[in-house]
C-alpha angles and dihedrals in degrees: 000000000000129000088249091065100053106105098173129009117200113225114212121189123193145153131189090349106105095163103032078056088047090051090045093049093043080055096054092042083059094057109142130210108015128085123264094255091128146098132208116218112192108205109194124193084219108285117190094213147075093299094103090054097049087053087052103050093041090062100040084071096032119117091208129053115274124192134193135209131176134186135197107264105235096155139305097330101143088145081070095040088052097046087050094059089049089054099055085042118102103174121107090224114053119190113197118223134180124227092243095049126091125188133232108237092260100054091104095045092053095059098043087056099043099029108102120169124275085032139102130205114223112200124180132197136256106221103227117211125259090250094060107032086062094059096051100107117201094223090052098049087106112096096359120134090239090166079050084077095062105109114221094251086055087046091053087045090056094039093058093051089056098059095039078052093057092044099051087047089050089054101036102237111192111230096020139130091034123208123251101206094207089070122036154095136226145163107264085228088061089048096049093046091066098033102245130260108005099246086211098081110075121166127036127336144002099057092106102038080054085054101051092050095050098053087047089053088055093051099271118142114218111215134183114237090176085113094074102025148348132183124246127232122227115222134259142141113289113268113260085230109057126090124241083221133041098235103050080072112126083230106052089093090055098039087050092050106124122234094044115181120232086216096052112206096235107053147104083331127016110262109212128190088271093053087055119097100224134200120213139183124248090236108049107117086060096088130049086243098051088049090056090048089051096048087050098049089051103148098016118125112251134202123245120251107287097004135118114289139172097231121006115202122210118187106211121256135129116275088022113128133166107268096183141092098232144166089213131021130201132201113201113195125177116242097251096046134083114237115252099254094227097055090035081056087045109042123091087215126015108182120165121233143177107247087248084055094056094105095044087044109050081039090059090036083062106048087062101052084045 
């Protein structure tokens, strides 16, 4: 098959779970009702097992091309995993799937009827019990009821979901239905527009939720698909490193930072100052500060006056006021002087610097908006 004929390539993330990972591809290899026109992509967080050569005999029997990519574990970074995975990908249309999550043989099906362009489907998973998650046998997948193991208090949690999901669709709400990233499906040019996971998040949890703003904020509906399928997740003990509550993760302070950038800077490329779309006064060259900001965005782009911009800077001063429309906005404020109250009320980030720190400054001012 050429490149040119993948339609959807299923992304699969493990790590450490070689036959949870044979039980999901032996699930994907069951898919029912849709023509063989994807790939799988198996992304590991640098297992030391027999995960590789799972990987390896699974595709030496598969009917459709199966690729493989591992890097060193140095710690909870499943926003690179995933990205990995993206970056191997070559279908136009990329479903996310955790390592622990096997499919009913419709799952694919589901998604090429229901998918439509500028929208996300969003898909959940049914937790099966331990029972039966340990007879489920890797060589028997093919022709098993594997929606018949819901139980019916999974089925109503899903089925809630699915509705809070609608709601929140049919207002509008602004940061609902979030996304899960273990279970769902999106156009590769979406997922490209906001450069993918955000590689600042390592350890558990918020990666996802990031993720799901941020493709809102680019146009992109998010919609529930849990009313025609939804993966199931194999059971194991919990993971150390995850949290009991959402917001104990390592990652809520930098989730919650304010001025976050739809294109986040450490993706699935590397966004430097240049990469980045700025606003700037009119004035800016009138102060010393200003002149070192402009000296250190040479060669930027630059909006023009008025226009859309990614980070708009404003050097403090009275009668000074954002003038852009911005995703993030900076207040630079030199080190002896009091920040003017209404752009201190309006900026996203206001640091003080000396005028020979403005590089360092506005460099470490972007690693926290992403």
């Amino acid at each position: 098959m050429s490149p040119a004929d993948i339609d959807t390539s299923v992304l699969v993330t493990t790590f450490r779970r070689p036959r949870h990972l044979e039980l999901v591809l032996e699930s994907i290899a069951a898919q029912q009702d849709v023509p063989r026109t994807f790939e799988i992509v198996v992304s590991d967080d640098g297992s030391e097992d027999q995960t590789a050569d799972v990987v390896a005999a699974f595709a030496a029997r598969s009917d459709v091309p199966v690729r493989f990519t591992s890097q060193p574990h140095a710690g909870f970074r499943l926003a690179r995993v995933r990205n990995n995975a993206a970056r191997l990908a070559q279908g136009r249309y990329l479903l996310f799937l955790d390592g622990d999550c096997v499919l009913p043989s419709h799952h694919l099906a589901a998604h090429w009827q229901r998918r439509r362009a500028g929208a996300a489907l969003l898909g959940y998973c049914a937790r099966l019990e331990e029972a039966d998650s340990q007879l489920l046998i890797e060589q028997g997948l093919t022709g098993v009821n594997l929606a018949g193991l819901v139980t019916g208090d999974e089925a109503r949690l899903l089925a809630r979901r699915h509705r809070r999901a609608v709601w929140h669709g049919m207002i509008r709400h602004p940061t609902k239905p979030r996304l899960a990233g273990g279970d769902f499906g999106v156009w590769r040019s979406d997922f490209t527009r906001v450069n993918g996971f955000d590689e600042r998040f390592e350890g558990w949890g918020q990666e996802d939720d990031d993720l799901g703003l941020r493709l809102r904020a680019a146009g992109v509906r998010l919609a529930s698909i849990l009313d025609a399928t939804c993966s199931l997740h194999v059971w194991h003990p919990t993971d150390p490193t995850a949290t009991s509550r959402w917001r104990d993760g390592v990652n809520v302070g930098y989730f919650e930072r304010r001025g976050r950038l739809t294109a986040c800077r450490r993706g699935l490329v590397a966004r430097g100052r240049s990469d980045i779309l700025w606003g700037l006064p009119r004035d800016i060259a009138a102060s010393p500060l200003g002149r070192h900001v402009l000296a250190c965005l040479a060669g930027c782009r630059v909006a023009a006056p008025g226009g859309d911009c990614e980070v708009e800077i404003a050097v403090n001063g009275p009668n000074r006021r954002f003038s852009h429309r911005a995703e993030c906005r900076l207040l630079l404020v030199a080190a002896d002087e009091k920040p003017d109250r209404w752009l201190a009320s309006h900026a996203d980030r206001t640091v003080d610097i000396p005028p020979d720190a403005a590089a360092t400054t506005i460099e470490q001012m972007l690693d926290e908006v992403g």
